[in-house]
Every structure is written in C-alpha cells, then in structure tokens.
N, C-alpha and C positions, 0 to 999 in steps of 0.2 A: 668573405665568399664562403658559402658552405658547399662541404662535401656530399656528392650525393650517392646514396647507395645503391648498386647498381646488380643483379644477380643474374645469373645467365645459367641453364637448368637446360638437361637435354629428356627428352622424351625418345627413347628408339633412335637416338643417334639425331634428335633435330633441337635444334635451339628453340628453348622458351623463355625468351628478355623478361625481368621485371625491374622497378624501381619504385623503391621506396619512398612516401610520401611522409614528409613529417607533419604535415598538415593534417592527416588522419590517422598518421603512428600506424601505420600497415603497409604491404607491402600490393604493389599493382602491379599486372601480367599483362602482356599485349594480345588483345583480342586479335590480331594478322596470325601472331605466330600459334595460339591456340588455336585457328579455322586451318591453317598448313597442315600441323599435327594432325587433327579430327579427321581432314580430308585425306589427309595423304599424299601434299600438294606441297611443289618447288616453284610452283612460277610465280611469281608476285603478283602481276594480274588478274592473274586468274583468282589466287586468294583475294586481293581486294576487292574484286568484283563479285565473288561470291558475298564477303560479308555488305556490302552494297545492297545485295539482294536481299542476305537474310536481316539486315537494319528495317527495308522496308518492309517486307512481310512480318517483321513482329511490332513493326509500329501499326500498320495494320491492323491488328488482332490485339494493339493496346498493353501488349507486352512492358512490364515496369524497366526491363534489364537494357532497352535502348538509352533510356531516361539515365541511366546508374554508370554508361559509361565516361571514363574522367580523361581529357588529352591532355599527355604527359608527352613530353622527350625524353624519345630514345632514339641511341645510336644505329642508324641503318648500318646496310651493307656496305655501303660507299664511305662512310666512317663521318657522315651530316647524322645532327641532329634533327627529328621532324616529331609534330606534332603527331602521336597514335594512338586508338581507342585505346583506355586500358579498364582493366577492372577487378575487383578486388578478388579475394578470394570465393566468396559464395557468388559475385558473378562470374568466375570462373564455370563453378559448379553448374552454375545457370545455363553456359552458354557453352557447355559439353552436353547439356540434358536434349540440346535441339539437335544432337548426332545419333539416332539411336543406334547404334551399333558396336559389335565386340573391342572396336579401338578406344570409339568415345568409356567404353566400361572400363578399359585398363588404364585410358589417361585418368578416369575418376579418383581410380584406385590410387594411382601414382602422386596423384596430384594430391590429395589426401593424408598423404604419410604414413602408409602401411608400413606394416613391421620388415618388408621386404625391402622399400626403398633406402637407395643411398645415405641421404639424409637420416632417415631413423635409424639405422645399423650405425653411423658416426653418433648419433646423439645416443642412444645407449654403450655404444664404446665410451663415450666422454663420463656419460655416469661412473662405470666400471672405474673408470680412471680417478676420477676424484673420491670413491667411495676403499680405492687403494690405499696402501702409504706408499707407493712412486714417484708421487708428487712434493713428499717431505722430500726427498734422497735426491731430488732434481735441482739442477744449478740454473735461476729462472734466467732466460733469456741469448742461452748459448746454443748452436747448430748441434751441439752432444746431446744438449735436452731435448730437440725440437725431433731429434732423431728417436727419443729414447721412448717419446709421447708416441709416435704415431710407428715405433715397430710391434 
C-alpha cells in the first residue's frame, strides 16, 4: 500500500488541499479550493458551479488548462474521499490568471513562494540551520533536539 502525500496550505485563513502525484513527481492543488480562495467563497455550490461555468467558457474559447485538469482524491469535508479537478502548479497559475483582481495578484504571489511567505521564511531558516554548526551539538532524534531546531 503506498503512502500518499497529502498537504493542506492556508491562503487568508482558507484551506488549499494538494496531493502529491508520484506518477508525475509533482505536487497537485484542488481547482474547488483555488475558485473559494479567488472568489471569496464558503458555499460549495456555489464554488462548484462557478467552476462548472468557467470549465465551459474556456472550453469554449478552446482554452488548453480544461484539457490539463488530472481527478485525484481528496479528502472532503465530511472526511470521503471524491474524485477533484486538480492541477499542477503552472495550472495553478493559469487558473488564478482568469481572476483579474487584487486577491487573484496576492494568491499569485503567495502561491509562488515569495520571500514573505511561510514556506520561504522556514526553508531559508533550514538553510541557516545546516550552514550552522547546531546541528553537530544536536542529539539526532530527541524532543531536546526537535526543541533546539525550531527555537
């Protein structure tokens, strides 16, 4: 049975699910929870119905990024598994580019890994940290070290 990797990433306080595909060694976002984010939107209907809409209108207009989405399971709200668009990172990008506005600009940024987000402030800490000698003086694998890393 494999383990699957699962990451759960907040934007402004709202959840953005992905899961890791080892089939293309990259990681996949859920197109529902990116259209909530962009929109500004709690209802589930309402989000699924929007991307509904905007599925058709860019199959319409012959848009490649309908074609580029892959259905993966992820865990709903109710704690089932279901089948949801997802897509990768530059579909991501893609499917923030059809929001013009100031949120869709800051999810860009966010989404991205600017030097302000959480993720890049931990991963230049970690450099910091291995470019130390902290990690010589550390006893690997004890709640003293696990403390010592992350004060």
């Amino acid at each position: 049975m494999s383990v699957q990797k699962i990451s759960i990433r907040f934007f402004n306080d709202r959840e953005v699910r992905a899961i890791w595909s080892d089939e293309y060694s990259k990681w996949f976002f859920s197109a529902l929870d990116i259209i909530g984010v962009l929109r500004d939107e709690d209802d589930y209907r309402k989000i699924r119905n929007y991307w509904k809409y905007l599925k058709a209108k860019l199959k319409k207009e012959n848009a490649q990024l309908v074609s580029r989405a892959n259905q993966l399971k992820l865990t709903a709200s109710d704690g089932k598994k279901y089948l949801t668009d997802c897509f990768d990172y530059d579909g991501i990008i893609e499917l923030a580019k059809n929001f013009p506005s100031n949120r869709a600009n800051r999810f860009i940024e966010w989404f991205t890994y600017s030097d302000e987000t959480i993720d890049s402030k931990s991963k230049s800490k970690a450099y910091a940290l291995f470019d130390s000698s902290l990690l010589d003086t550390i006893e690997v694998g004890t709640t003293r070290s696990l403390q010592q890393i992350h004060g």
